[in-house]
N, C-alpha and C positions, 0 to 999 in steps of 0.2 A: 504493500500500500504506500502511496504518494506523502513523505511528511513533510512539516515545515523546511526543516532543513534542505530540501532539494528546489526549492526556490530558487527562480534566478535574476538579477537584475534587467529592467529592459533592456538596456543599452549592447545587453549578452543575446539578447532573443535570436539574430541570427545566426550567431557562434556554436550557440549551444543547443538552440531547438531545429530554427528553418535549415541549416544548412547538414547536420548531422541526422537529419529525416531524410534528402534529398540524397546524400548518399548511401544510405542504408535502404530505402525503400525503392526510390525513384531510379537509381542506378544500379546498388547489390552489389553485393561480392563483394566485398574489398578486401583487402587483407593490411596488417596495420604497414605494412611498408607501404600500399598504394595510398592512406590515410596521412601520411605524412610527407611534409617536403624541408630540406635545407634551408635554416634562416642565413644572414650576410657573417656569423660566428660559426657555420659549420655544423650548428647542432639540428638533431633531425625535431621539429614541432609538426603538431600539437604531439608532446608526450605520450607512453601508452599510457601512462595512469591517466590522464585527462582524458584519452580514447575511451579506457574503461569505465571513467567516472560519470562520463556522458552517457554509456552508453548504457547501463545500467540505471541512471534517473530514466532514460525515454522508456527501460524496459518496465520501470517499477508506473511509471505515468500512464503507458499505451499496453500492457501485460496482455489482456483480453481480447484486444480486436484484432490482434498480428498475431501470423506464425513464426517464430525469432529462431535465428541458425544456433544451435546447437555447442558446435564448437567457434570458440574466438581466435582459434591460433589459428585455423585455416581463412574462412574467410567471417564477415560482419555481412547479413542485410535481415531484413523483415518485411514480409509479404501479407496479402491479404485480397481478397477478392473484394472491389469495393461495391461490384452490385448485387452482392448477398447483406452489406452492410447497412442496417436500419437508421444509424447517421452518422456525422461524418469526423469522427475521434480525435482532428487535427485541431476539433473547435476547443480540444478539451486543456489542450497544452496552452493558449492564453491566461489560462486561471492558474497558472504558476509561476507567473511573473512576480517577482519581490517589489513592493509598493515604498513607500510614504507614509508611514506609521499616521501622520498627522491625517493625510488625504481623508483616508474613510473614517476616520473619528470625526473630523469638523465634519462631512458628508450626512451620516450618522444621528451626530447627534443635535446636528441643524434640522433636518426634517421631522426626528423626536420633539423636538423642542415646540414649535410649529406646527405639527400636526393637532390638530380637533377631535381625534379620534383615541390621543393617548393624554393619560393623568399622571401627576406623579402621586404615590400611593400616598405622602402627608406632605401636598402640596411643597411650599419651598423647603420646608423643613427638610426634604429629603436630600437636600443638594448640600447638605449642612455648611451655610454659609454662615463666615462668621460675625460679620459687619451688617446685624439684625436692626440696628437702632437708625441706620443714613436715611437720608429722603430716597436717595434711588434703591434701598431693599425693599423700602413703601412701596415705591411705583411698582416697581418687579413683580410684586407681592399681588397688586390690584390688575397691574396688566394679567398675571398668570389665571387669576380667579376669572375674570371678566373673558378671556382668550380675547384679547387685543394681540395686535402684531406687535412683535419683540424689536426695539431698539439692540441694536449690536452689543452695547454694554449688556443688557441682558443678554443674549444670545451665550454671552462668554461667561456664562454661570456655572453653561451645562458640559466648559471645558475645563475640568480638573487639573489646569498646567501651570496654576501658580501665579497666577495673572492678575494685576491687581483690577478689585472688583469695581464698579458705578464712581471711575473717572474721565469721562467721555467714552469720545470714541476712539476706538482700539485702529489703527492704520492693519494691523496684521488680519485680525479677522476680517473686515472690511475687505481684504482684497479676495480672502478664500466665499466672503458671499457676494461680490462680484460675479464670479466664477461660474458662483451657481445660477446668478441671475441670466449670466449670458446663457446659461444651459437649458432654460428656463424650468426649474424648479422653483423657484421663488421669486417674487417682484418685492422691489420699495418702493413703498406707498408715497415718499416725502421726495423722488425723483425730480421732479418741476420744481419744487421748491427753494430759496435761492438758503442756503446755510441752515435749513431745516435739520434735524436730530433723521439717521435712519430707522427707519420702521419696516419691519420683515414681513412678509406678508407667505404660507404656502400656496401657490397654487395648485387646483385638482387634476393637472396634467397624470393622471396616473393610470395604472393599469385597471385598478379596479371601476376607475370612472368612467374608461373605455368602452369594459366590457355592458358598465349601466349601462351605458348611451347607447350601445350598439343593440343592447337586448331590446330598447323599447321599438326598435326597427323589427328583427329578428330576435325571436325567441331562442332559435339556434347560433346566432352569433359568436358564441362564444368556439364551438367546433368549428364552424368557417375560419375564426379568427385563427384557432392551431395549426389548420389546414394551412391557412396561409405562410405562418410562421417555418413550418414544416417546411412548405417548399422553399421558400426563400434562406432559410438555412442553408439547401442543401444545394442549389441553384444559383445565387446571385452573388457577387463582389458584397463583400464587408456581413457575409453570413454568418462569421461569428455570430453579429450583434443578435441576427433572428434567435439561434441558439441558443442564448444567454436568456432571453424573453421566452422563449420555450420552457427556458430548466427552471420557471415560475410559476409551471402548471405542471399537478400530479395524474399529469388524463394518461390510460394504460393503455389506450388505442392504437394499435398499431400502423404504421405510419405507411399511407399509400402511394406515396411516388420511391421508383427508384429508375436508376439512370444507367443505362447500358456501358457509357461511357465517364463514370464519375473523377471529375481531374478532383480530388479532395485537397492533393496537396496545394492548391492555389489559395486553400485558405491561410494560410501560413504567408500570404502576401498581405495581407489587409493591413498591418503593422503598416509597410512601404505606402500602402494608398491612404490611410489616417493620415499617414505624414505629408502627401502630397497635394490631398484635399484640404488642407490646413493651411500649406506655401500656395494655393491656388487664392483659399480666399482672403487670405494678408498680403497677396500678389509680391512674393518672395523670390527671389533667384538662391538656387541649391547649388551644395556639391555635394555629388552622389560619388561615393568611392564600392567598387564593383571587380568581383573577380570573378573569371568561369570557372565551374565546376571539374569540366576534362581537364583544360589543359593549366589549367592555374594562372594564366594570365590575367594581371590586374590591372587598372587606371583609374581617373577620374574624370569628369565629365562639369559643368558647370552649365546649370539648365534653368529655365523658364514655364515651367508646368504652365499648359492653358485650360487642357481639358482631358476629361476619362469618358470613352465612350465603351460599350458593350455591345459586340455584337449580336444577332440572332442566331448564329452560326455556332455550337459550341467547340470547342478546343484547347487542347493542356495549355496554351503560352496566354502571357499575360504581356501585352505590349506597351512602352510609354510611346506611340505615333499612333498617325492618321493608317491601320491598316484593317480592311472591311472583313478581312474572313476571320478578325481576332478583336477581344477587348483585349484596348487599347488607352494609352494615354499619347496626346500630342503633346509636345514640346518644342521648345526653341531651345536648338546650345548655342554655350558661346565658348569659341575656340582660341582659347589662351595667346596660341603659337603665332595666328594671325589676324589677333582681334577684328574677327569676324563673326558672324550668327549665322546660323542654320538650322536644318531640322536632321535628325537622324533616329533608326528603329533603335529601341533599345528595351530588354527585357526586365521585368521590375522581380524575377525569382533572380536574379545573380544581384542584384544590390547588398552591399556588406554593409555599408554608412548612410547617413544622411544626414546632411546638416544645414539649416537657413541660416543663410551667410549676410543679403543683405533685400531693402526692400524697394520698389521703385519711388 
C-alpha cells in the first residue's frame, strides 16, 4: 500500500512518475544499463538505487492494474491491456504529489469557517481563543452567531499558527483568499468599496448544488451527470480533473464506455497543459527544456503558447502546433541563435521543464 513517505515533490513529477511510466510501460524492456547514461564526471545516473526506488513506489502506487516483470536484473516494464480497464490508473499517481502543508489547511479550513451548513460544537469557545475581552472577539463572536460573512481577521481564528488575533488585516491570509476568490469559491462583499474592512462571503458553486439544480430538470440527473464524468475522464485532455469529481461519488455502477484504442498515458501530460493554459492566459513567453526518450537528446526551446486545440480524430501524440489529425497546441518560438520567430511541431510527452520567464 501507497504511504506518506512515497510522496513526491511537483517539480519531481516528471523525473519520477511521467517519465519512469513511459519507459516501463510505453517502451518495456529495459535493462538498468539501457536506464542509465554518463553525466560530464563519468558516472553512470540515474543510480540503481534510484532505479529501484522509483520503481518500487510506481509498483506499490499502480500494484493492481499492471502485470510487472518478474525479475529486475534482466529486464524492467509493466503491461496491461487498457480496454479491459474500467479506468484509467494514471489518474491515480496525481494524488501523490507532496503539497504545501499551509495550501489545504487555509483551503480547509476557509470553507469550514464559511460554510452555513457546519457549527462549531460550543460556538467560539471551541477555537479556544485567548483574547475573550477585545471589541473584535465581540464582533467575531456576533458575526459567528448571526452567520454574517467573516472579515479576514476573523477568518485567521480558524488558523492555529500563532498569528496574532483582531489586529487588522492580515496581508498573508488576504493573498491565500485572493486565491480562492479568483477560483471562485468565495466572493468579498466590501470589493467596490474604497478602504472598506474584507468580508468573506461562501459561494454555492458546489457539487451538491449542482446536482439540486440539475434534479429539479431531471430527476435522473444525477447518473447523467456520472455518465458524463465517466466519459470525460477517460476521453478528454485535463481528465484527471473529471476523475477526481468522480472519486466524490460512491455509485457501484459499472462504467459503460471503453475505448478500443485507450492512449491513458497522455494523462500524465495535463501537468504540461495546466502549465501552458496558465502562460496562455497571463500571455507568458516559456522555456521548455525537453529531452527524447530513444535517443537522449536534449534542448530548449523559448515559446509563445497561443492555443490547444483537440482533434476528433483520436491518437497517442499530444502536439504543441496547428496539426488536424492530433490534439495539439500552437505556438510561436523564438530562436535565440537568430532572433527570429517561428512556428515549429513539438511534442508536450518529452517536456522535462517548464518555466514563465517573462510577460508581454
Amino acid at each position: 500500500m501507497a504511504k506518506h513517505d512515497e510522496l513526491i515533490g511537483a517539480g519531481s513529477f516528471d523525473s519520477k512518475f511521467k517519465n519512469v511510466i513511459r519507459d516501463y510501460y510505453t517502451y518495456g524492456f529495459k535493462s538498468y544499463m539501457e536506464l542509465q547514461s554518463e553525466n560530464d564526471k563519468g558516472e553512470l545516473k540515474p543510480t540503481t538505487k534510484t532505479i529501484n526506488d522509483d520503481w518500487n513506489r510506481l509498483n506499490n502506487l499502480l500494484k493492481d492494474y499492471f502485470e510487472w516483470s518478474v525479475d529486475k536484473k534482466q529486464v524492467f516494464f509493466m503491461s496491461a491491456d487498457s480496454w479491459s480497464m474500467p479506468v484509467n490508473p494514471f489518474h491515480r499517481i496525481y494524488r501523490f504529489c507532496r503539497y504545501n502543508e499551509r495550501d489545504p489547511k487555509c483551503f480547509f479550513n476557509t470553507i469550514f469557517a464559511l460554510s452555513k451548513k457546519v457549527r462549531l460544537l460550543r460556538g467560539v469557545e471551541s477555537l479556544e481563543i485567548n483574547d475573550t475581552l477585545s471589541d473584535g472577539y465581540l464582533r467575531f463572536e456576533d458575526d459567528l452567531e448571526r452567520g454574517n460573512p467573516l472579515t479576514s481577521s476573523e477568518l485567521l481564528c480558524f488558523y492555529p499558527d500563532g498569528a496574532p488575533l483582531f489586529e487588522g488585516e492580515n496581508n498573508t491570509i488576504n493573498k491565500k483568499l485572493k486565491e480562492l476568490k479568483e477560483m471562485g469559491f468565495i466572493s468579498d462583499i466590501s470589493e467596490h468599496r474604497k478602504k472598506a474592512t474584507h468580508r468573506w462571503l461562501l459561494k454555492e458553486k458546489t457539487l451538491d448544488q449542482l446536482l439540486k439544480n440539475g434534479e429539479r430538470v431531471d430527476p435522473n440527473f444525477q447518473a447523467h451527470f456520472i455518465d458524463a464524468l465517466d466519459f470525460f475522464s477517460k476521453y478528454a485532455s485535463l481528465g484527471t480533473v473529471g476523475s477526481i469529481l468522480l472519486g466524490r461519488f460512491s455509485s457501484t455502477s459499472k462504467s459503460a464506455f471503453r475505448f478500443k484504442h485507450a492512449y491513458y498515458m497522455q494523462s500524465l501530460n495535463d501537468y504540461s497543459l495546466l502549465d501552458l493554459l496558465e502562460a496562455i492566459e497571463k500571455q507568458d513567453w516559456c522555456k521548455i527544456d525537453y529531452r527524447h526518450a530513444v535517443t537522449g537528446e536534449s534542448g530548449s526551446l523559448i515559446c509563445f503558447p497561443l492555443e490547444i486545440r483537440t482533434s476528433a480524430t483520436a491518437v497517442g501524440n499530444m502536439f504543441h502546433f496547428m496539426n488536424l489529425s492530433r490534439a495539439v497546441i500552437r505556438i510561436c518560438v523564438w530562436n535565440l541563435s537568430t532572433m527570429s520567430r517561428s512556428s515549429a511541431s513539438w511534442k508536450a510527452s518529452i517536456r522535462q521543464s517548464f518555466r514563465q520567464i517573462f510577460r508581454m
